[in-house]
N, C-alpha and C positions, 0 to 999 in steps of 0.2 A: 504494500500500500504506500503511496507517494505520500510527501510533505502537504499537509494543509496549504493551499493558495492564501496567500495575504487579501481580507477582503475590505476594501474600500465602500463605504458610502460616501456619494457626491450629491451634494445639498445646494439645490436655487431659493437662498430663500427670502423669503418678502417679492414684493411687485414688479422684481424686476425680471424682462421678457426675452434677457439675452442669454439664450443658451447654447451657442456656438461654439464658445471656447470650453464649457463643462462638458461637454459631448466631445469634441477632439482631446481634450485628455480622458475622458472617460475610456473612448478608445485609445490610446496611447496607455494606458495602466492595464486594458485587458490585451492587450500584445504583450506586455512586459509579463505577464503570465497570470496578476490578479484576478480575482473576483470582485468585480464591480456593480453594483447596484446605485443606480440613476434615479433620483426623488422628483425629479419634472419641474415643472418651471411652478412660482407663488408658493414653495413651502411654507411653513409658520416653525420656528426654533422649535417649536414643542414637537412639532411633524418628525422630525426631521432625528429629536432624541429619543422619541419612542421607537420610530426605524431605526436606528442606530444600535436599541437594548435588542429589539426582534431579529436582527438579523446577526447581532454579536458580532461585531464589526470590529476590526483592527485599528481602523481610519475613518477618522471624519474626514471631507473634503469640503467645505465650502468655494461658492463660486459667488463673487460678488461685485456687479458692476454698476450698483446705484448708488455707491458715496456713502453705503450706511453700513460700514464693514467695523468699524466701532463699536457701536450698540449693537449691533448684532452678535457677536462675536462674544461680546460682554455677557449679555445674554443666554447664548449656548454654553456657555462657562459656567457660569452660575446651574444652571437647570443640569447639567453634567454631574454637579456637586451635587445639589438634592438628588440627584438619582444614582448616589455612587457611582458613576462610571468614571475610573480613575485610570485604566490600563488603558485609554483609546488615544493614539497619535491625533491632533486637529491640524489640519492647515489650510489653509486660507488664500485665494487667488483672484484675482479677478484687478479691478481699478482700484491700486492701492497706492497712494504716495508713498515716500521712501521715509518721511517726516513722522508718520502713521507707523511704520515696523514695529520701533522699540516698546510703546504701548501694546500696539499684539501680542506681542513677547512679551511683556509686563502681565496680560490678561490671562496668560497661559497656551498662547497658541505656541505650538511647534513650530509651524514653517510656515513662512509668509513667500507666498511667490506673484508678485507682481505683472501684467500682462506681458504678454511676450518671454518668461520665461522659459526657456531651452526646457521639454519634455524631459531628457535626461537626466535634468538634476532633481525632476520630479520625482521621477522614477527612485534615482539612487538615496535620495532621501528619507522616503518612505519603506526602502530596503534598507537603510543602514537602521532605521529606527527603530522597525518593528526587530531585528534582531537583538539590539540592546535589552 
């Protein structure tokens, strides 16, 4: 029997309509060999942690291109905490200024990847993590 696949959830969440870039890494992490599970576009933070307990997920992903990657973020953190889930990588992509990281990092997110970031590093980051 093979090694369990690393399994991601990728979260769109709140009103925003652009799911272009969540869907080409989406594919890009199930080439890389994950298991991927796609939450569709207008999630709500609550959607998105209770998919997250049901499917027993490695990775959170968010994707967020409406300027609310902040409070949102803030958000999933918190509701992570009420719900015990401590083992799960979070990372974050989408429209994010570079001014905005350290606070990420401060809220407890893992990996902030900005648009345009090289699939690659998504990739190996998410491998280097879940192996720690």
């Amino acid at each position: 029997m093979g090694e369990r696949k690393t399994r991601v959830l990728v979260g769109k969440p709140g009103l925003d309509g652009h799911d272009r870039g969540a869907k080409v890494v989406a594919l890009a992490l199930k080439d890389a060999g994950m298991e991927v599970i796609y939450t569709g576009l207008h999630q709500t933070v609550p959607s998105i942690v209770k998919q997250a307990l049901q499917e027993a997920v490695d990775v959170i992903g968010l994707s967020i291109m409406s300027g609310a990657h902040i409070p949102i973020s803030r958000k999933l953190m918190d509701m992570m905490k009420e719900e015990g889930i401590v083992n799960v990588i979070v990372i974050v992509g989408g429209v994010i200024p570079n001014k905005d990281i350290p606070l990420l990092k401060e809220l407890g997110i893992d990996g902030v990847f900005p648009g345009g970031s090289p699939f690659e590093e998504i990739i190996q980051f998410i491998q280097q993590s879940v192996r720690e």
